[in-house]
N, C-alpha and C positions, 0 to 999 in steps of 0.2 A: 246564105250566111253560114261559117262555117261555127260548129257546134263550141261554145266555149268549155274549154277542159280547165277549171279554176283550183283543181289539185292537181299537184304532180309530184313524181318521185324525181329526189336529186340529184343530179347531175353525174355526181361523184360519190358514187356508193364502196359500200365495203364491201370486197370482195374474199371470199374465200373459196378452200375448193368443197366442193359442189358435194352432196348425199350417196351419189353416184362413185367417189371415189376414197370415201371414208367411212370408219362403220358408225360415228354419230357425230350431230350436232348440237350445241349448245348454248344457249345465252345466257349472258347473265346481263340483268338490265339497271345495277347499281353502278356499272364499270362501261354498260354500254358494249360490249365487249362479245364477241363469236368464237368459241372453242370449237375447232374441229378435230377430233381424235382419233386416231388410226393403229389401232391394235397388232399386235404380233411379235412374237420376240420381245421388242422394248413399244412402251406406249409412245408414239409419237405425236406431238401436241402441238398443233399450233392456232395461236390466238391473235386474231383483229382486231383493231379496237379507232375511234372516230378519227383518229391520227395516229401515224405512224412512233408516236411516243407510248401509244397505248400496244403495240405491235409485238410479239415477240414469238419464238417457237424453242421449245424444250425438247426432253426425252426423258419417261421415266419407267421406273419397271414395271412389269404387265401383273399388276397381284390378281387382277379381274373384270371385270367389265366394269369399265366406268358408270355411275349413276347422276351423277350431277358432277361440276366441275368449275369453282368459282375464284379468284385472285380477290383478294382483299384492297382497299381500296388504296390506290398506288402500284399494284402489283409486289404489294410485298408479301404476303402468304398465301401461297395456295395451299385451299382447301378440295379434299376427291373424297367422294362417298362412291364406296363397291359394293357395300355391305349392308341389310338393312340397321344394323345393329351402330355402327363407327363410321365414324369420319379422319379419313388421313391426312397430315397437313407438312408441306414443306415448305421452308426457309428462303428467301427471294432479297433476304435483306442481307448486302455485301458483309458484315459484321459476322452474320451467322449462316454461310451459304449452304442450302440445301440439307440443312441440319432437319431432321424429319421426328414425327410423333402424331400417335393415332390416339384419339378418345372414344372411347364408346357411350352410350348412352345411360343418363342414371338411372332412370326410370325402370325397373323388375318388367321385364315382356314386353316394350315399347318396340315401336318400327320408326327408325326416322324416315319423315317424307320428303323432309327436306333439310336446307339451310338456309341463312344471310348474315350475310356481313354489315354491320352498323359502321364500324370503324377500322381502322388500320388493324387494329388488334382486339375487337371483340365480333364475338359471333353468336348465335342462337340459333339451337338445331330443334326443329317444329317436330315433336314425333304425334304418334295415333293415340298418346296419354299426356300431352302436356308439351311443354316450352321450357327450356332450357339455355341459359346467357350465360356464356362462357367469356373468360379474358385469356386471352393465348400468351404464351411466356415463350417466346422461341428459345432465349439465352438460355429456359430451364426446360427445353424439351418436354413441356407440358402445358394444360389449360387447368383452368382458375373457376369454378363455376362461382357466377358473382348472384344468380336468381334462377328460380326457377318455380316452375304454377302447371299445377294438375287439371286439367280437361279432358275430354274426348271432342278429338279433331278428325274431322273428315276430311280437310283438305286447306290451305292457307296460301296467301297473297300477299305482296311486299312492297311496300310504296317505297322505294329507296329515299326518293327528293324529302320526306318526312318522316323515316325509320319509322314506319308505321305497317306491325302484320297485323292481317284479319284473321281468325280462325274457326273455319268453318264448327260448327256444334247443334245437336241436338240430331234424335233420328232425320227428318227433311232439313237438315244441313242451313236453313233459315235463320236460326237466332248467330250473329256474327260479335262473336269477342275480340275488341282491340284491343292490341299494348304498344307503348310509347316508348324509344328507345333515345337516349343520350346521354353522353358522357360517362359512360359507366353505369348508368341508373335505366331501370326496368318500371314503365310506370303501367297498372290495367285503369282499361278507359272504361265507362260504362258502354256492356253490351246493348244491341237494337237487333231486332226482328226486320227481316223483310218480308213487307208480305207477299205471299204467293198466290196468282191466279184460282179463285174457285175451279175446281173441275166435278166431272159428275161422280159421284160414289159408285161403286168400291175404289176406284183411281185413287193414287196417294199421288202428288208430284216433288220433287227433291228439288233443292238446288245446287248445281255445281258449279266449281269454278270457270265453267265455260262461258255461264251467264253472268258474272261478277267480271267488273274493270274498278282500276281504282286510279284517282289521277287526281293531280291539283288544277286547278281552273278558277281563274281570279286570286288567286293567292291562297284558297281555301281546298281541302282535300275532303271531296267526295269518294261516296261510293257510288257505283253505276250498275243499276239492276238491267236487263236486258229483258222485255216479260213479255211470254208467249202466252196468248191468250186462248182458251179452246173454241174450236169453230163453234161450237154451238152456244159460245155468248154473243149477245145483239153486238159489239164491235172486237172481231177475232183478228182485228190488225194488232201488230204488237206497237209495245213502244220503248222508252227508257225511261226508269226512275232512278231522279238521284235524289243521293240519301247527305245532306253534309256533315261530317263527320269531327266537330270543333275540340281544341285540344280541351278546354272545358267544358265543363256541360254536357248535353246529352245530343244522340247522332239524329236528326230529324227529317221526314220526307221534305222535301223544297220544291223538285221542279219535276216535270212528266214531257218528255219527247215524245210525239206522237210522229208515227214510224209511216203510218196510211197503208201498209202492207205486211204480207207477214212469210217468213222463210228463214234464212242463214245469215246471221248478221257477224261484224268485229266493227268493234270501237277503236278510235281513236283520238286525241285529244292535240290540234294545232293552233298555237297564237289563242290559247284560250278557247277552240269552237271543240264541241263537239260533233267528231265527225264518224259517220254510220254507213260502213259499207254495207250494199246486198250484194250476195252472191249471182241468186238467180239472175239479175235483171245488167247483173255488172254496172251498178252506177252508185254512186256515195250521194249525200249529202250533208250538210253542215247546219249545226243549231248553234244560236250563241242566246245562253241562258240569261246575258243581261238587257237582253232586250224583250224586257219585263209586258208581260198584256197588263192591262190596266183592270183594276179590280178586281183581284185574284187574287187569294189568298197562297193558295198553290199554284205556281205558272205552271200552264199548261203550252208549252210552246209548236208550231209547227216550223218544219224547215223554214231557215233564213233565204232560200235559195234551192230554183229546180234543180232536181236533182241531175249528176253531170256523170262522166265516166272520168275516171285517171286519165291525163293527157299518156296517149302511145308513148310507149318508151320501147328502145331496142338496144339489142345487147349484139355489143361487137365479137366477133367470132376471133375466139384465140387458140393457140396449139396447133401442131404437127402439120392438120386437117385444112386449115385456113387459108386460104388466099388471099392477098392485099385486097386486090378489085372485088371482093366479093363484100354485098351490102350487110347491115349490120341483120341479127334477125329480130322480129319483133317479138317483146317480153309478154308471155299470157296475164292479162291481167285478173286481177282475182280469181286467179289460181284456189283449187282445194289443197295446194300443199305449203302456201303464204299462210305465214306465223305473225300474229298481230301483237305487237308488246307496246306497252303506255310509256311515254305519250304518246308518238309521234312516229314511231317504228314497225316497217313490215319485213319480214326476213321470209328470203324462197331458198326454202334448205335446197331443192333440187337443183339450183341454177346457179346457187354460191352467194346469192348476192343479200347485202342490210341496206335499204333506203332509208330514210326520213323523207315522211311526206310532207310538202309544202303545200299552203296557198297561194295560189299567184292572183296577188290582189287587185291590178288592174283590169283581170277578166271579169270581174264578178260588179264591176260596175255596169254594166249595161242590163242584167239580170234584175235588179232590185230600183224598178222604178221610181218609188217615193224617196225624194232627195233625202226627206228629215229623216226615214229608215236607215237607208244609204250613208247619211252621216253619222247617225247612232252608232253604226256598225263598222265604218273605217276607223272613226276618232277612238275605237279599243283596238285596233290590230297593232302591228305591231311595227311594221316599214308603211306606216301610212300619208306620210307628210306630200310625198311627190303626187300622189294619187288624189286624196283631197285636192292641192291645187289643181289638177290636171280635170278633175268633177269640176268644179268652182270655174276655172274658163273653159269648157266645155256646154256649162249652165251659162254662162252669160253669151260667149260669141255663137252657141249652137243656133240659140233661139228655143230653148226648152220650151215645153208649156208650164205655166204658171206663175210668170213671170215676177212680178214684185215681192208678191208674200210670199212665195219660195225662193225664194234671194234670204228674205228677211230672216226665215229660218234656218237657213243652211248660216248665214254669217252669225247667228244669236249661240247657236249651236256649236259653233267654231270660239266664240269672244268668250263663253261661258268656259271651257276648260283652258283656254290662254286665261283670265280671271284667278280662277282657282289656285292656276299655277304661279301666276304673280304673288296671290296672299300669303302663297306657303313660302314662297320665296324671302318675301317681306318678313312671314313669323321668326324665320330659321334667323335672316340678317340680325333682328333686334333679338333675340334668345343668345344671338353669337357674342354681338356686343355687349350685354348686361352681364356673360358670366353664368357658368352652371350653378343652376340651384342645387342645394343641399340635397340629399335623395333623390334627385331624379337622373334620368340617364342621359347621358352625352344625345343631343339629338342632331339627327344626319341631314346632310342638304337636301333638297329634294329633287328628283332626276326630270331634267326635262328632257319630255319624250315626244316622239312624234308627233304626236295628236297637240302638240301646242303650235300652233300657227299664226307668229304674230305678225305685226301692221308692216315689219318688212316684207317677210314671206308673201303677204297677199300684195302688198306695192308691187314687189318684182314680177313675181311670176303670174300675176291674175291683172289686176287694174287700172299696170302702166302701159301696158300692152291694147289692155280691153277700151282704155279712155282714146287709143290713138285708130280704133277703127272708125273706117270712114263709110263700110257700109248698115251702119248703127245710128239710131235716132240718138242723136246728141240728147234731148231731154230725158233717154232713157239709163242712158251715160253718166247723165248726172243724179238721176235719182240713186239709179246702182250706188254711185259712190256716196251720196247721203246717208243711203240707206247703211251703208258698211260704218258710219259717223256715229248714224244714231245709235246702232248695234254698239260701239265702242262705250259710246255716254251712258246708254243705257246699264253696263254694268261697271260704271265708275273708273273704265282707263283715260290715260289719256292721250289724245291724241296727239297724232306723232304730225308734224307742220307740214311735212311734204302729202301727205293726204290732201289737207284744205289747199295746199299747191295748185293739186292735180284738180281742185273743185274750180279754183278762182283761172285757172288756165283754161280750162271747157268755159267758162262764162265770157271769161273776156276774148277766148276762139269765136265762139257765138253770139258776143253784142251784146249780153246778159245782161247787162251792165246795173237793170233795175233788180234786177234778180242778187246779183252782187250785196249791192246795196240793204237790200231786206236781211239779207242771210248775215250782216255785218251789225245792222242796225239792231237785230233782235239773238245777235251772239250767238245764231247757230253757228257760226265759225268762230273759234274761241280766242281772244285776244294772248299772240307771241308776238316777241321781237322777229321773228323771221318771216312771220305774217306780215308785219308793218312795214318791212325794207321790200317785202314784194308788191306790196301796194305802192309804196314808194314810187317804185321800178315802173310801175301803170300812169303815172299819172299822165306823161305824153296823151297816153291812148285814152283814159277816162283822169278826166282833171280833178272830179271832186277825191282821187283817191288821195290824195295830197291830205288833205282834210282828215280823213277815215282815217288815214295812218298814225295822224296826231294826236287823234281821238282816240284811237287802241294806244298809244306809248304812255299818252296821259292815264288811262285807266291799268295798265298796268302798274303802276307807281312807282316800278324798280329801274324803268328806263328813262330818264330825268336826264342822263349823258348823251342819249341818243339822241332825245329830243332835242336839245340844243345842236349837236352838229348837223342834223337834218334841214334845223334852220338857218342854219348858219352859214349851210350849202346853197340856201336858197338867196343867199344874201339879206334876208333878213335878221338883219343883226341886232337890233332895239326888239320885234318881237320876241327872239332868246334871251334878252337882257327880262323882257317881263314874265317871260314866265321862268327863267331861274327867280326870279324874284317871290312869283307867286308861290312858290314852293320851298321859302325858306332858303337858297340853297348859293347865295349871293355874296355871301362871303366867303366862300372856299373855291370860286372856279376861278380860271386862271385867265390874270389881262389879257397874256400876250395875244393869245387866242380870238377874244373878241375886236383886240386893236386890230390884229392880221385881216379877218374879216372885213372892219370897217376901212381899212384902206382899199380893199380890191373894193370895194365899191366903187370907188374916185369922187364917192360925195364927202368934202370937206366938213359938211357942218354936222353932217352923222361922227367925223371921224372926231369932232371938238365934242360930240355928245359924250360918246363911250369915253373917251378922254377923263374926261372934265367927272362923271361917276366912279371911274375908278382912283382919282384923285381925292374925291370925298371920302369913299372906301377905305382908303390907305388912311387920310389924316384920325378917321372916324375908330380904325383898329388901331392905329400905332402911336397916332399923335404927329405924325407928319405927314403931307401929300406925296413924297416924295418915293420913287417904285426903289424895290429894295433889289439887289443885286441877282437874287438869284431869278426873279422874275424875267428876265432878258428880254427888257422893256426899252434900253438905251435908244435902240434906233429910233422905237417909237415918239419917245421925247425929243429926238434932233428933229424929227420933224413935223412935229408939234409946232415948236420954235420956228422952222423956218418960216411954217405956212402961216402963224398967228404972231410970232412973236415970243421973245424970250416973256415980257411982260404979262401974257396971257397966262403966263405958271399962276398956280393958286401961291400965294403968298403964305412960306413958311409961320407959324406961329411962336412967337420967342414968349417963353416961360419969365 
């Protein structure tokens, strides 16, 4: 069996040129974006970015070696740091092109280590004494300091997705101060400690930003400690702690990755998993933190999954050098000179190339044996829908082990976030209709996302198919599809008619017919009009469904119309007369209807019944027996007359 590679790098990466033919490389990972810059004479620049809109290459004068190099978001200002003192910025907005100005820093003896860009036009440059939030004024050739906050910083990190830096502090660089950035406004979060591995005395250990990631997962922004433990504690494998990091309140340990090994790790963060490359071993694997151990305070989690290598990738041979026929070469993977950036991004300065690594979700179902894991774990990805049903008939026509009660769970598992998503569905409708309330905020529809799988998706692709195999125990056929019933009832949907379709077609395939009957008698199958026209349709084949059908219309109380043309099909015309009657409903249905009826009989004395009742009817509402025009009764009456007699008319009543 060949080894499943359930990561891979994308197909279509960003290419740039390569370490080898530039003096450096750059990312910036708010913009997603690859500067490669090539010094000499004039600096020559040119930037990749996830589509060719992000695309562009320049040239600017050589004042010094570049130090960082980042486009503001849109590409409308670049900012270059040469110096450790200033940052230089040019104009990229058509209005004011190429219009330039440098700021340096305000702080007396600071070194900037860096930058970030928050917005189109504001920035904060992290020096070794503090943080400083600039607003840029291109039209004025200068910057705006809107904040700024005194520290000692050892080194800082940039969540873009949540304008959120960390700044490294204190001698072991351990205690992390966050600040919040939007719209102009600088907010400080409360600082958190991480703790660091005992070691043995005199050892101090630090931490750097080498062991620090920071990334959102579930919609929440951790920090990700990386902790090297020393051999000579009883368990010197490492692992991950993360720390979550809430825009209120205080930053708290949560969850612990245990790693089972210890050596050269990088983080990365896809579809929510956390994912842990080694170097040594060349193989990753993936945690997914909401698949919670049960009574734990603190999840202590182990991989989701054995660990696997990046599926081969190869990189096609281009330039001068190249020959068509010549195969592609193969890409070294976990390389020592691959750059890991959050989320989801590896860059090989040496080879030119930015992936984004993926899951390939279908591989990773044969890996994770217990369905109800299996399911926990697709219903959060994020292209999960084909792949659940693909599990789902795979579990019923394979012949799995564990037949019934893992059906039950894998469908309870499935109806519980189709549920969910009907409620919210339901909330948003009746919130939309009644009108925003006073103070509260506009609320948004809710997204349905893959992981909802309702009573179509599973009819089509799982149960139409699965009820029509013939090398299957029909009784197991039918439990499956009960079982998907009672899953339904169980959390209050409702079901959809072509389900009990597929239930009463397996019965009356297999002569079930007592079994029908039970299931009808004690309302596992729920009374619809579409239910009753398909019992109808049976009676040929089982005659009491005649009965059943009338019995489900009657107890629905809404179908009183149907019930009469049903019988009225049957030619009997006096049992529809009685029970329109017994239901009140005797006075508003229409003669012509039941005359039509009792004439295809060709029983005359039926046809003087109906007759002869709706001539009481008529005298009884109007005061005459006589049919009123628009009833389009005429024929009826001539032949009345012929066959009885003009005489036989109820005699008008003269006032």
């Amino acid at each position: 069996m060949s080894e499943e590679h359930y990561l891979e790098l994308c197909e279509n990466p960003v290419q740039f040129e390569n370490a080898s033919s530039v003096n450096n490389v750059f990312f910036d990972e708010a913009n997603k974006q690859v500067f490669a810059v090539r010094s000499g004479g004039a600096t020559g620049v040119v930037v990749k970015g996830p589509d060719d809109k992000n695309s562009v290459a320049f040239r600017m004068d050589d004042k010094g070696e570049v130090k960082c190099i980042k486009f503001s978001i849109g590409n409308k200002i670049l900012a270059v740091q040469r110096t450790p003192k200033s940052v230089d910025f040019i104009s990229f907005i058509p209005d004011y092109p190429h219009l330039e100005c440098s700021q340096e820093c305000k702080m007396k003896n600071a070194n900037i280590l860096g930058f970030c860009w928050t917005n189109w036009n504001e920035i904060v440059f992290i020096t070794d004494q503090g943080i400083e939030f600039y607003q840029v004024l291109p039209d004025k050739r200068s910057l705006k300091l809107l904040k700024s906050q005194s520290v000692n910083v050892n080194w800082y990190m940039y969540c873009p997705e949540t304008a959120v830096i960390l700044l490294s502090t204190t001698a072991q660089g351990n205690v992390l101060q966050p600040f919040a950035f939007k719209s102009g406004t600088m907010s400080k979060m409360p600082k958190f400690e991480i703790e660091l591995p005992v070691v043995p005395k005199p050892a101090k250990l630090n931490l750097t930003e080498r062991d620090i990631a920071v990334a959102t997962i579930y919609g929440q922004l951790y920090v990700m400690y990386l902790k090297h433990h020393s051999r000579t504690t009883d368990s010197p494998c490492a692992e991950v702690v993360l720390y979550q990091l809430p825009r209120e309140g205080s930053c708290k340990k949560t969850n612990v990755l245990k790693l089972n090994t210890t050596g050269k790790f990088a983080l990365n963060v896809v579809d929510n998993l956390v994912v842990v490359h080694h170097q040594s071993s060349q193989t990753s694997i993936i945690f997914d933190i909401k698949l919670r151990e049960p009574d734990c305070a603190l999840n202590v989690h182990q991989p989701v999954l054995p660990g696997r290598s990046i599926h081969p990738y190869r990189i096609p041979l281009t330039g001068p050098a190249a020959v068509p026929t010549q195969p592609p070469v193969p890409c070294e993977l976990y390389s020592s000179s691959w750059s890991v950036f959050q989320p989801d991004i590896i860059i090989s300065a040496s080879e030119g190339y930015l992936w984004y690594l993926q899951v390939k979700l279908p591989l990773t179902v044969n890996l994770l044996q217990d369905k109800g894991k299996l399911m926990d774990f697709l219903l959060r990805r994020r292209d999960c829908k084909m792949v659940i049903l693909s599990v789902c008939a795979q579990m019923l026509n394979g012949g799995d082990k564990g037949g019934l009660p893992v059906v039950a769970t894998v469908f309870d598992k499935l109806n519980q976030v189709y549920k969910e998503y009907l409620e919210a569905e339901q909330t948003y409708t009746v919130a939309t209709e009644s009108g925003p309330s006073r103070g509260s905020a506009a609320r948004e529809r809710p997204v349905r996302t893959q992981a909802v799988i309702d009573q179509s998706d599973m009819y089509t692709h799982v149960l139409s198919s699965f009820s029509e195999k013939k090398d299957t125990c029909h009784k197991f056929i039918i439990a499956v599809l009960m079982e998907y019933i009672r899953s339904l009832n169980q959390v209050q949907i409702t079901v959809q008619h072509y389900l009990y379709e597929l239930v009463i077609k397996m019965l009356v395939q297999h002569n079930l017919f007592y079994m029908l009957h039970q299931f009808l008698q004690y309302h596992v199958l729920s009374d619809s009009k579409p239910l009753a026209c398909l019992l109808l349709s049976l009676e040929s084949t089982y005659p009491p469904a005649h009965q059943l059908s009338l019995d489900m219309l009657k107890r629905l109380s809404t179908a009183n119309d149907e019930i009469v043309e049903v019988l009225l099909s049957r030619q009997q015309v006096l049992g529809a007369l009685r029970f329109i009657r017994s239901v009140g409903g005797h006075d508003n249905i229409s003669a012509r209807k039941f005359l039509d009826a009792a004439r295809q009989t060709t029983d005359q004395m039926l046809f003087y019944t109906i007759f002869r009742f709706f001539e009481q009817r008529n005298l009884r509402l109007r005061g005459s027996s006589s049919f009123n025009p628009g009833e389009h009764c005429e024929e009826h009456v001539v032949y009345f007359k012929q066959v009885f007699g003009e005489q036989a008319l109820m005699k008008q009543v003269t006032v």
